[in-house]
KESE-696629 format. One record per atom (N, C-alpha, C): residue in one letter; x, y, z. Coordinates in pm, whole numbers, padded with zeros to 5 digits, always signed. Each point is the difference from the previous one (the first is absolute). Layout:
! KESE-696629
AXYZ...
***
This chain:
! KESE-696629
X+02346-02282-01309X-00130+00024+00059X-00103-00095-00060X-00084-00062+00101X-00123-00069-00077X-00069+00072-00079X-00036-00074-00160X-00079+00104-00086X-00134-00018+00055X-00069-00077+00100X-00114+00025+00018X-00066+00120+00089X+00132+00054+00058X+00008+00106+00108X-00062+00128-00067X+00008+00022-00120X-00018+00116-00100X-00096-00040-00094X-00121+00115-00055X-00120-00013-00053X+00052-00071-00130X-00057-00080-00076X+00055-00052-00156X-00009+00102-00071X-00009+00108+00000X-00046+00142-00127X-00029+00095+00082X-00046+00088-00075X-00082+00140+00073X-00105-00055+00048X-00065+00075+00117X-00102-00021+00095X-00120+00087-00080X-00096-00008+00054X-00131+00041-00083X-00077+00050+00085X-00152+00054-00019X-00089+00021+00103X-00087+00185+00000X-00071+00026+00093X-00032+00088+00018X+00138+00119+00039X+00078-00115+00090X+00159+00063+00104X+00065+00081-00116X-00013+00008-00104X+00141-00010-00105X-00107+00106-00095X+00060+00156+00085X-00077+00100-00054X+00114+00086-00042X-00026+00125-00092X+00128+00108+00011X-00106+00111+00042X+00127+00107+00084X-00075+00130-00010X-00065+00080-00060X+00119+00024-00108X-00083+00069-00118X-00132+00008-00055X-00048-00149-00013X-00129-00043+00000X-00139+00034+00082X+00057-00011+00131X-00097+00001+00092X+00020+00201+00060X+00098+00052-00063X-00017+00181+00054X-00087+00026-00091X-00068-00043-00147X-00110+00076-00077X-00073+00025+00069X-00031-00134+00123X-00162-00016+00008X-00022+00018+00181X-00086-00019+00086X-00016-00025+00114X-00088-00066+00020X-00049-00117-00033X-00062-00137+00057X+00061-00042+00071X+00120+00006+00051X+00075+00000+00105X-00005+00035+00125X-00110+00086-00011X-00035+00116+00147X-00146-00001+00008X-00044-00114+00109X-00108-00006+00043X-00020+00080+00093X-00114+00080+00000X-00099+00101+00073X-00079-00057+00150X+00039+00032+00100X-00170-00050+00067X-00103+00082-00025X-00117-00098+00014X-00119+00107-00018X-00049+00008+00091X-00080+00125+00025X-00058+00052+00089X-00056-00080+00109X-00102-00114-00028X-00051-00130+00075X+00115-00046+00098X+00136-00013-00100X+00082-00090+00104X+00073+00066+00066X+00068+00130-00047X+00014+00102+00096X-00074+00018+00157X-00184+00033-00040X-00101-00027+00111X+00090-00105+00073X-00028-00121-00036X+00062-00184+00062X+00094+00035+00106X+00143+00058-00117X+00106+00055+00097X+00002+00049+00118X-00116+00130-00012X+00011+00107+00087X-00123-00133+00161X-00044+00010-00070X-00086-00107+00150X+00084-00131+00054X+00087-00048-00076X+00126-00089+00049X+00077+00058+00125X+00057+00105-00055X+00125+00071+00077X-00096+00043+00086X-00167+00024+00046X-00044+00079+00094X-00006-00119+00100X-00067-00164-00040X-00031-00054+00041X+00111-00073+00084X+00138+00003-00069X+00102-00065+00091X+00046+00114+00097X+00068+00124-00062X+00002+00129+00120X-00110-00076+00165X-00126+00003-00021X-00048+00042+00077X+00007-00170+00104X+00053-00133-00061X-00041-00109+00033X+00177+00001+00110X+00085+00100-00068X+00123-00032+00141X+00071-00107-00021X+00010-00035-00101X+00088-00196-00038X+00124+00103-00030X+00125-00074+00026X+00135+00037-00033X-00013-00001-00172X+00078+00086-00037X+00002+00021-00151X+00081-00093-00070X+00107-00057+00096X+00099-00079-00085X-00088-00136-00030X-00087-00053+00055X-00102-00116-00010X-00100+00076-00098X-00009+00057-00049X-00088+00015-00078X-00032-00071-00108X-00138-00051-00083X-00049-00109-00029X-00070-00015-00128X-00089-00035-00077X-00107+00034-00052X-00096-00040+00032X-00002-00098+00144X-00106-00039+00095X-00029+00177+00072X+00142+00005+00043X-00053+00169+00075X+00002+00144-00098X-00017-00063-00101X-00002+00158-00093X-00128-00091-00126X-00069+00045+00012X-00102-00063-00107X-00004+00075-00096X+00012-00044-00125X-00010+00041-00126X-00130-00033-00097X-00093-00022+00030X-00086-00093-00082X+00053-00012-00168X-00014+00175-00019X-00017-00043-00199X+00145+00056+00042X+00098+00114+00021X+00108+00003-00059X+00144-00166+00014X-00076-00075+00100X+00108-00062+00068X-00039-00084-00118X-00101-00069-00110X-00010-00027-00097X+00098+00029-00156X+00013+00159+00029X+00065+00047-00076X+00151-00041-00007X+00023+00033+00144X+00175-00012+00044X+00021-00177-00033X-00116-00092-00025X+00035-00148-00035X+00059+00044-00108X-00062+00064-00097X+00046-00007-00146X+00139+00094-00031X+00002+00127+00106X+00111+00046-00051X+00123-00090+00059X-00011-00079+00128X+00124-00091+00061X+00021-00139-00171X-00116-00039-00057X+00024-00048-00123X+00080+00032-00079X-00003+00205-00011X+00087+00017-00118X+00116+00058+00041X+00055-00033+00137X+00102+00034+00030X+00075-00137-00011X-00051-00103+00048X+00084-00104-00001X-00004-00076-00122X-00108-00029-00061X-00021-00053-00145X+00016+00091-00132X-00047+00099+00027X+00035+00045-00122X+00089+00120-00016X+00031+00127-00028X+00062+00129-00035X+00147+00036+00106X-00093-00038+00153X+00113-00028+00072X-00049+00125+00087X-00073+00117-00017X-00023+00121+00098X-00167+00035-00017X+00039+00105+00073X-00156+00058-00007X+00013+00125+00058X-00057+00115-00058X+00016+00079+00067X-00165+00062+00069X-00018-00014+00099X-00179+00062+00031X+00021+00158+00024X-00126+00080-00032X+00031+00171+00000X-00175+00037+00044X+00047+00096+00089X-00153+00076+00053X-00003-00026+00138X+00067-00040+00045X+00017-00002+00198X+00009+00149+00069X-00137+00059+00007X+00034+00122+00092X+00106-00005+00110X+00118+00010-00033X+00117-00073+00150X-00047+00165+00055X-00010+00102-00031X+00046+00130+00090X-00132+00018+00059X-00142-00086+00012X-00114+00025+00090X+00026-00062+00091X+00122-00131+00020X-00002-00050+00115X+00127+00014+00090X-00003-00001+00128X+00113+00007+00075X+00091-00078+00002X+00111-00014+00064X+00142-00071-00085X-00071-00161+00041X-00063-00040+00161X+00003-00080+00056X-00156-00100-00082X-00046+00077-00075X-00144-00039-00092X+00049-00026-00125X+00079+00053-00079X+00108+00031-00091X+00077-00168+00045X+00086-00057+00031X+00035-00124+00066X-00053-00123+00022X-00179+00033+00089X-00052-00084-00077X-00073-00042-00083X-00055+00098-00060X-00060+00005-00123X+00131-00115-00138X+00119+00078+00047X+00128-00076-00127X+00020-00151+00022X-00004-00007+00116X+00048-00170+00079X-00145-00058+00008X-00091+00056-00006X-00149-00094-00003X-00025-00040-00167X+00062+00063-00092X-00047-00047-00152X+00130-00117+00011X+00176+00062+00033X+00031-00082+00030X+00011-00123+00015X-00088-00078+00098X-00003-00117+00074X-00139-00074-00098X-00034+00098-00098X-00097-00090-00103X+00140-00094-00063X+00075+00102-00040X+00108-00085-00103X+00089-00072+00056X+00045-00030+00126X+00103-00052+00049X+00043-00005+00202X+00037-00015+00006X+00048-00005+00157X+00154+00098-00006X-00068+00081+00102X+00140+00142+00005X+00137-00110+00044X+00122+00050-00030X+00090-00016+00020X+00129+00031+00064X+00042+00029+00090X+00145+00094+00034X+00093+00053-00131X+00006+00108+00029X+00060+00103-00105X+00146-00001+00078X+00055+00020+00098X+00105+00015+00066X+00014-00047+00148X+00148-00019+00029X+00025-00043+00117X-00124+00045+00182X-00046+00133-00058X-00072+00014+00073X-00109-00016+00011X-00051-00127-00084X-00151-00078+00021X-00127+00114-00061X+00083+00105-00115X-00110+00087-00041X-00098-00091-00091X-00149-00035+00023X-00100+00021-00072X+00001+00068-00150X-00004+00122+00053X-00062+00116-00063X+00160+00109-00048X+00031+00038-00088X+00127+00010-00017X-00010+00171-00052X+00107+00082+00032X-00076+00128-00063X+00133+00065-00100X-00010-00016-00065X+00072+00053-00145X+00011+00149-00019X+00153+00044+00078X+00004+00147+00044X+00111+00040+00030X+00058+00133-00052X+00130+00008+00018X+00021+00047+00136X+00121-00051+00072X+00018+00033+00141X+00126+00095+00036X+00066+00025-00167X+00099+00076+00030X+00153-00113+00040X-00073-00120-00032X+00131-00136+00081X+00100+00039-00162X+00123-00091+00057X+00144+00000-00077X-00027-00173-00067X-00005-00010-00138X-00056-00104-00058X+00172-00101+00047X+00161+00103+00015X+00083-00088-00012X+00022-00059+00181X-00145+00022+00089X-00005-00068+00038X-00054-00171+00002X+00056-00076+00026X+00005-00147-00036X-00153-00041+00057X-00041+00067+00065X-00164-00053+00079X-00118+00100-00087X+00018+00070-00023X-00045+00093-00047X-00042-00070-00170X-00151+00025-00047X-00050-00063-00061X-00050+00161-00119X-00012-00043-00113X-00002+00083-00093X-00148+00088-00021X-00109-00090+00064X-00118+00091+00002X-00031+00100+00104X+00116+00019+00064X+00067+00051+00163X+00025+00125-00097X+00031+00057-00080X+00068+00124-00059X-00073+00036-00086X+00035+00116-00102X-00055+00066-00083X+00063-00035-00153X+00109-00123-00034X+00055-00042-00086X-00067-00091-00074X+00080+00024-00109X-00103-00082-00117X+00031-00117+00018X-00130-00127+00017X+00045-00146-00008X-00021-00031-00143X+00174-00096+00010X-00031-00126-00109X-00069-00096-00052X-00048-00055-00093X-00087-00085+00010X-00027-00167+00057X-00083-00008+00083X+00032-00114+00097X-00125-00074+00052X+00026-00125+00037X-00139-00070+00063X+00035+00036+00169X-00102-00042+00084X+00021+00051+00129X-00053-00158+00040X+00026-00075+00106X+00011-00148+00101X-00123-00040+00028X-00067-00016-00093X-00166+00007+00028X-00086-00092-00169X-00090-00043+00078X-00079+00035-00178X-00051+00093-00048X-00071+00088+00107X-00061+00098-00083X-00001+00148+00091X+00045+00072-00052X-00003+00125+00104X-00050+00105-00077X-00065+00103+00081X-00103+00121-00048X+00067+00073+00099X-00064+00139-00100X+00006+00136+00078X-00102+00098-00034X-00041+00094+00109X-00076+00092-00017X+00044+00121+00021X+00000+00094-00072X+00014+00104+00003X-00079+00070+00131X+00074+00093+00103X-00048+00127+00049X+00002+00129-00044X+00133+00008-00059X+00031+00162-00038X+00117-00041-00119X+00002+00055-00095X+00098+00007-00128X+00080+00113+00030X+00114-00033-00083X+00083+00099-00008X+00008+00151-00036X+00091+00076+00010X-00022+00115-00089X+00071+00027-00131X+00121-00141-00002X+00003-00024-00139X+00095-00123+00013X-00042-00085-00130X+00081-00139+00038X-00074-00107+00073X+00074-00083-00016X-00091-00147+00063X-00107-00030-00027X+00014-00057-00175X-00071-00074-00035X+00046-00150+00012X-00094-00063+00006X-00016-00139-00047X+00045-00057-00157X+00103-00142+00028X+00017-00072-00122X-00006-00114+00051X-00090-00090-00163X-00008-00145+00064X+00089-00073-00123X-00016-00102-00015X+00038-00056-00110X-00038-00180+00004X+00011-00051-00073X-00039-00153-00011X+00139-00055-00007X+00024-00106+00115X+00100-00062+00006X+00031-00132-00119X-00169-00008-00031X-00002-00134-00068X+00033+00106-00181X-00025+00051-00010X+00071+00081-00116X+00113+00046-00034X+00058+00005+00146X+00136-00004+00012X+00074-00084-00013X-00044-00105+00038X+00066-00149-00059X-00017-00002-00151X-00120+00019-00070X+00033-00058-00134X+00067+00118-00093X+00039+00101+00034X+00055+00105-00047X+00190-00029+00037X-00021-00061+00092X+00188-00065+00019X-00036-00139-00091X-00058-00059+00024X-00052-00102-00107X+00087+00014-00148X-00038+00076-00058X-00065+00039-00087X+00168+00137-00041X+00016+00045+00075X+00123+00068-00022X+00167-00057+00024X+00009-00065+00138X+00131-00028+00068X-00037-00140+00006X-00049-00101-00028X-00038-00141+00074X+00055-00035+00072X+00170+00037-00094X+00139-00061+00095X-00017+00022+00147X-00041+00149+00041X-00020+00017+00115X-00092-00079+00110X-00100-00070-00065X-00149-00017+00084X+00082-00100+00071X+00049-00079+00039X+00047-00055+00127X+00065+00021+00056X+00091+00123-00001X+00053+00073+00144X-00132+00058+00085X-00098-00010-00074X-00113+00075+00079X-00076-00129+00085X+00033-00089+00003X-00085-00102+00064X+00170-00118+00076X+00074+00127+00034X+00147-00058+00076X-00087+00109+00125X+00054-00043+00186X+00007+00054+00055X+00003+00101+00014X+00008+00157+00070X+00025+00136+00007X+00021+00046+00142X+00074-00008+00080X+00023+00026+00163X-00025+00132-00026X-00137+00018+00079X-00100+00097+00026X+00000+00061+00170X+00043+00123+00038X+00032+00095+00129X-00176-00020+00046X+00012-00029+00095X-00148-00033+00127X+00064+00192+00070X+00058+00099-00028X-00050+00135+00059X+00040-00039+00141X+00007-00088+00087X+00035-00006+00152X-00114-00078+00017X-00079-00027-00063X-00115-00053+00049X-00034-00157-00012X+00092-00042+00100X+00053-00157+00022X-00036-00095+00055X-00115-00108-00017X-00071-00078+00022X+00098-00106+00085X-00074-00034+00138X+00091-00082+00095X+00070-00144-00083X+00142-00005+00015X+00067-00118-00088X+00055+00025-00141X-00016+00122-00068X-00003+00016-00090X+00086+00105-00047X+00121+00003-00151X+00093+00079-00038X-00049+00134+00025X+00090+00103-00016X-00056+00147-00024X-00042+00008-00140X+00005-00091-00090X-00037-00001-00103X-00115-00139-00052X-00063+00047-00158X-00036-00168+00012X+00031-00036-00178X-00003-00083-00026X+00050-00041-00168X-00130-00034-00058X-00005+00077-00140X-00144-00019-00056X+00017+00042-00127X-00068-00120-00131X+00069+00008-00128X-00139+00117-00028X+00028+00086-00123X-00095+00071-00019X-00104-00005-00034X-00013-00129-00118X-00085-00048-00060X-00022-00183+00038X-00110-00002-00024X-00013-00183+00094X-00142-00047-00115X+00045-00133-00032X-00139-00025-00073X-00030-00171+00059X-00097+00007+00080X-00090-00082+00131X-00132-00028-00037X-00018-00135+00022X-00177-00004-00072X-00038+00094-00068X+00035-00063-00171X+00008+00120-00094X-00057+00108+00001X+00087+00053+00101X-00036+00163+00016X+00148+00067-00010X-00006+00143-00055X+00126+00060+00027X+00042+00135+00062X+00010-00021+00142X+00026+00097+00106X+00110+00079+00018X+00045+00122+00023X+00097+00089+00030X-00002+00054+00114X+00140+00028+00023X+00041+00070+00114X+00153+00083+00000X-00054+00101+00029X+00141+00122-00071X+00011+00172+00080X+00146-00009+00106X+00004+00093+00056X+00100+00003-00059X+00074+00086-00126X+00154+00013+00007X+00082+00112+00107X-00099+00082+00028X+00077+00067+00151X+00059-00073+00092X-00107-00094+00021X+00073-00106+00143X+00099-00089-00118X-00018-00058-00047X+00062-00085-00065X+00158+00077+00010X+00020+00087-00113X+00155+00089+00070X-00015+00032+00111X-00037-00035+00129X-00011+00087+00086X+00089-00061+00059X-00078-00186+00018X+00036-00107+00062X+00174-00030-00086X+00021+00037-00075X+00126-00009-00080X+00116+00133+00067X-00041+00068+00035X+00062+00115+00049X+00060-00037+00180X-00128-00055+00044X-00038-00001+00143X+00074-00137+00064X-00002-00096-00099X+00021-00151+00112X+00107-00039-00137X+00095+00008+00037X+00102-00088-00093X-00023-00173+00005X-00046-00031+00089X-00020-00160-00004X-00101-00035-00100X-00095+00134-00004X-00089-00047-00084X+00046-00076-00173X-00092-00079-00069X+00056-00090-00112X+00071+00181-00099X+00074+00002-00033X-00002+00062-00133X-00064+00030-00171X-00029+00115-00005X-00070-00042-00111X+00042-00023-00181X+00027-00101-00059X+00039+00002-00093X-00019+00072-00100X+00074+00042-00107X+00016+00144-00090X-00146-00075-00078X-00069-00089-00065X-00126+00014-00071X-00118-00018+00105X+00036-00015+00147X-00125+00052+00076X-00008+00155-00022X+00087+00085+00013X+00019+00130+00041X-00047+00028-00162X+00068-00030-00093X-00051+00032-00169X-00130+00004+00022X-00087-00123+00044X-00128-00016-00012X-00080+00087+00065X+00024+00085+00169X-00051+00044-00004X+00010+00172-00028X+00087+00049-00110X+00060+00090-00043X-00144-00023-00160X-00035-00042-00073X-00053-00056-00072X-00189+00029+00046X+00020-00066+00136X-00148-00001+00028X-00018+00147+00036X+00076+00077+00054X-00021+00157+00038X-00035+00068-00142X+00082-00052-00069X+00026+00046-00141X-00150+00022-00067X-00058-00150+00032X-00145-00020-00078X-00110+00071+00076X+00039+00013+00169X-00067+00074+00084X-00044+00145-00062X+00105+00055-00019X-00022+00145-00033X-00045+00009-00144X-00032-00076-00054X-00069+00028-00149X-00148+00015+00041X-00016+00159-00100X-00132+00033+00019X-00092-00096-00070X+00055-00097-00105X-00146-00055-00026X-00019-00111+00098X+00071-00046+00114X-00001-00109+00124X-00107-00014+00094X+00058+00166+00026X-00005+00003+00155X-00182+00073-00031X-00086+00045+00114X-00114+00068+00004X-00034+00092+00141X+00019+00152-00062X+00014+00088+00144X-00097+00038+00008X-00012+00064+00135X-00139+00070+00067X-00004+00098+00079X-00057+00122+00032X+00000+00042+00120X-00121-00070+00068X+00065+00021+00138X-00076-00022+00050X-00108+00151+00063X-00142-00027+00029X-00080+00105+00087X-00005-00044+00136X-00034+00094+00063X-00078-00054+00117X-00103-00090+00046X+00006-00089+00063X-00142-00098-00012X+00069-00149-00103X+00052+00049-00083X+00041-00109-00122X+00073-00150+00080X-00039-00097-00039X+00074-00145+00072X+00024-00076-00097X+00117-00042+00037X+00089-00047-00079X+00000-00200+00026X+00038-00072-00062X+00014-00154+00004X+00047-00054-00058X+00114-00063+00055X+00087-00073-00124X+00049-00126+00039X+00060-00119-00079X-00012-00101+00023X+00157+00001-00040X+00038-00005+00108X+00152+00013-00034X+00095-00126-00089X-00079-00098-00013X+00076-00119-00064X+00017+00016-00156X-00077+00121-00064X-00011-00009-00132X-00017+00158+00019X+00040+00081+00052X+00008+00131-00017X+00122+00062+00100X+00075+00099-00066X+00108+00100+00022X-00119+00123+00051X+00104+00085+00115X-00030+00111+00043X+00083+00120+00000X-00049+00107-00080X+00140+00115+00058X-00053+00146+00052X+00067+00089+00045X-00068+00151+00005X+00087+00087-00018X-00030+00100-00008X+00100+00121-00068X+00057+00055+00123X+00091+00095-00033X+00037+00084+00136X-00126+00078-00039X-00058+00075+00152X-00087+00055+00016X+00022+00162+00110X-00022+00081-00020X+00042+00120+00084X-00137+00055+00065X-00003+00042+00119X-00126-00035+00087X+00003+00204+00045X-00160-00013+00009X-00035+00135+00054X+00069+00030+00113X+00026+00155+00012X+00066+00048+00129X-00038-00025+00146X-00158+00009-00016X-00064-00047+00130X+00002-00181+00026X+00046+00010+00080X-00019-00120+00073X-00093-00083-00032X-00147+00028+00019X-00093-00054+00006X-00047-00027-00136X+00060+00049-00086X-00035-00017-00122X+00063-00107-00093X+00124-00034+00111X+00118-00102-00055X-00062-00103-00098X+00064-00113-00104X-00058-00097-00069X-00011-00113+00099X-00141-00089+00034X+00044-00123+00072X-00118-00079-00012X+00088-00091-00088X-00122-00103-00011X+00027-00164+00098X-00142-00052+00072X+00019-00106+00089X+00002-00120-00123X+00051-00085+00050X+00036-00130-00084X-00039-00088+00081X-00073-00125-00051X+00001-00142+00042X+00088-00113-00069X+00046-00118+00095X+00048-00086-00100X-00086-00176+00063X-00087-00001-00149X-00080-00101+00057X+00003-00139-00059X-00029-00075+00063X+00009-00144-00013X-00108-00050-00079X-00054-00067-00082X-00141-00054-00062X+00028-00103+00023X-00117-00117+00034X-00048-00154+00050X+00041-00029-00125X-00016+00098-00154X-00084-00070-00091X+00130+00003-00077X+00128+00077+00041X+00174-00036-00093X+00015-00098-00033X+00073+00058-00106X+00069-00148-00035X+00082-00062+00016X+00083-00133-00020X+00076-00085+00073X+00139+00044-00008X+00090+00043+00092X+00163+00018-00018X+00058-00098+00039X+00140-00004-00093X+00101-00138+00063X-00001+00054+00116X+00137-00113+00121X+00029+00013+00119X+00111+00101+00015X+00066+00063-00127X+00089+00082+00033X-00036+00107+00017X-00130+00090+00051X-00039+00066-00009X-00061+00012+00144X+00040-00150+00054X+00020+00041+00176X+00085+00051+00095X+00086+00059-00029X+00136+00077+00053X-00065+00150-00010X-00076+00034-00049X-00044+00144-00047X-00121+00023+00048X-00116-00126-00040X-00118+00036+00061X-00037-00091+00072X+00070-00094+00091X-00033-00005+00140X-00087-00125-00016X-00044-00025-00077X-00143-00113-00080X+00011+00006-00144X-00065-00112-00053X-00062-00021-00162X-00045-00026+00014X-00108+00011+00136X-00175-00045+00030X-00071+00137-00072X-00116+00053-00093X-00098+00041-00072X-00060+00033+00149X-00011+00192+00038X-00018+00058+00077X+00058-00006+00134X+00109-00087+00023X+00060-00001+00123X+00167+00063-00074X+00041+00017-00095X+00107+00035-00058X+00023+00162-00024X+00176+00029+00004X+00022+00132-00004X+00008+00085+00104X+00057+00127-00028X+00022+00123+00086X+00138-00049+00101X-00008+00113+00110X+00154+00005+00055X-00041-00039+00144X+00037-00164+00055X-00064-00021+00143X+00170+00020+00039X+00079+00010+00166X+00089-00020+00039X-00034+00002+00166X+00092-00060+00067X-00035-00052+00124X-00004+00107+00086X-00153+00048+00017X-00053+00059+00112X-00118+00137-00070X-00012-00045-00103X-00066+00038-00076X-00175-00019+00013X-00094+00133+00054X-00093-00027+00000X-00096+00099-00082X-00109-00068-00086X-00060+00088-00056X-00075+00086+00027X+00008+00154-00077X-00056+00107+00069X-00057+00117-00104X-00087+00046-00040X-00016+00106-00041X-00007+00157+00028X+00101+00045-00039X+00076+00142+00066X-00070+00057-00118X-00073+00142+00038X-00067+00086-00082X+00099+00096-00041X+00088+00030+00015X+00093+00126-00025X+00142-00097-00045X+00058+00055-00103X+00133-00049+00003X+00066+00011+00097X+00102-00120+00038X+00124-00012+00067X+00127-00079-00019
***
């Protein structure tokens, strides 16, 4: 392997946090205040009443004066520095699901350009168990009530907002990918270049015209010294289970990522949360891991856990190699990411489907 392919040492930065550290405290959890709340609430009245399709939605058509100021600086410390953000105080239960939508996709489109979440050109994505069979092959893991592994999702940066929490279970875990590197660093070295070898990664059915049922993608990549991740080991065995043509994976890829789970689940790593209602979530998936617990949901229906998700694009990303066009479609900075396939049009569906 070229040694220039891999960082010369441990990586550094704001990125390269542990949990432990950051559960004392919550500077982590910015508040809106009341003013921008006001902002909010006359946004979502002013587009409601103006009739523009929601999937175009803008920050020409959602005006922010002072919070859209704000969201400059928190899209800063998602991509430059810590890697997330979590914002808290969104009355979500004063507004109706369809105000609720765009109220989420109008702060949204401060940080990025929405993206396709799935074959069916969703926008707006809703994070909810449907009662589906995960060992179906199309069938996607935020589709159920099972605990996910920790993983980046085909995007740079994707958020979620809470509607309704659980009645027990399903919290939130993040972790720093770039900490994760210097912790294999630093423990296994031997290992750190099976992690920057290929990984034939399962696309779920969701198969871009011309293109394998799968796509190959090393986990770790270091590109205009920057150092980016990308890590589903579900699909990864999935695509190993599913397509025998696919490459095979050699016994210190599979070590390695036996190792990174390993470092995953250390409480001083990782950093959990519940989530509330109203609470929004942002993460910059190139330097941050995602996981959630199994979660067990109220009897009533209506009370179920379901939070909507965006996965958004920023003008202002940073640069990826070209192998990272099999997956996201572009390494153009806001035209990159999410799941397009032929006949695919974008749409925002208010209710899961």
């Amino acid at each position: 392997m070229n040694k220039t392919s891999m960082p010369p040492g441990p990586v550094s930065g704001p990125g390269v946090w542990y949990g432990r550290d950051l559960q004392q405290h919550t500077d982590w959890i910015r508040h809106f205040t009341p003013a921008e709340l006001a902002e909010l609430d006359t946004a979502v009245r002013a587009f409601k009443t103006g009739g523009a399709p929601l999937a175009g939605i803008s920050p020409a058509s959602f005006e922010l004066p002072t919070l859209g100021n704000a969201l400059a600086g928190i899209l800063s410390e998602v991509l430059e520095g810590r890697g997330f953000a979590m914002l808290r105080g969104f009355a979500v239960e004063r507004y109706a699901r369809g105000e609720q939508a765009i109220a989420y996709m109008g702060i949204g489109s401060w940080l990025g350009r929405a993206r396709s979440q799935n074959a069916k050109g969703h926008l707006l994505g809703h994070v909810k168990d449907l009662g589906l069979d995960i060992q179906d092959p199309k069938v996607r893991y935020y589709q159920t009530n099972r605990k996910l592994e920790y993983h980046t999702d085909s995007v740079d940066v994707v958020g979620l907002l809470c509607l309704k929490s659980a009645k027990a279970g399903g919290e939130s875990f993040i972790a720093s990918s770039m900490t994760l590197y210097n912790e294999v660093l630093a423990r296994r070295p031997d290992l750190l270049p099976a992690l920057f070898e290929p990984y034939p990664t399962d696309r779920r059915g969701e198969v871009p015209e011309g293109m394998q049922p799968w796509f190959e993608m090393p986990v770790f990549h270091w590109h205009a010294g920057r150092l980016t991740c990308i890590y589903v080991r579900q699909y990864i065995e999935s695509a190993q289970k599913l397509f025998p043509q696919a490459k095979r994976l050699r016994r210190e890829q599979v070590e390695a990522m036996d190792l990174l789970d390993e470092l995953l689940n250390e409480p001083q790593i990782h950093l959990s949360m519940a989530f509330l209602p109203g609470d929004m979530q942002f993460l910059h998936n190139h330097q941050i891991l995602h996981s959630r617990n199994d979660f067990e949901n109220w009897p009533e229906p209506g009370r179920h856990r379901h939070l909507l998700r965006l996965w958004l694009a920023p003008a202002s990303a940073r640069p990826l190699p070209e192998v990272f066009a099999p997956r996201y479609g572009s390494i153009a900075p806001g035209e990159r990411g999410g799941i397009v396939v032929r006949g695919t049009t974008p749409g925002v569906p208010l209710e899961a489907e």
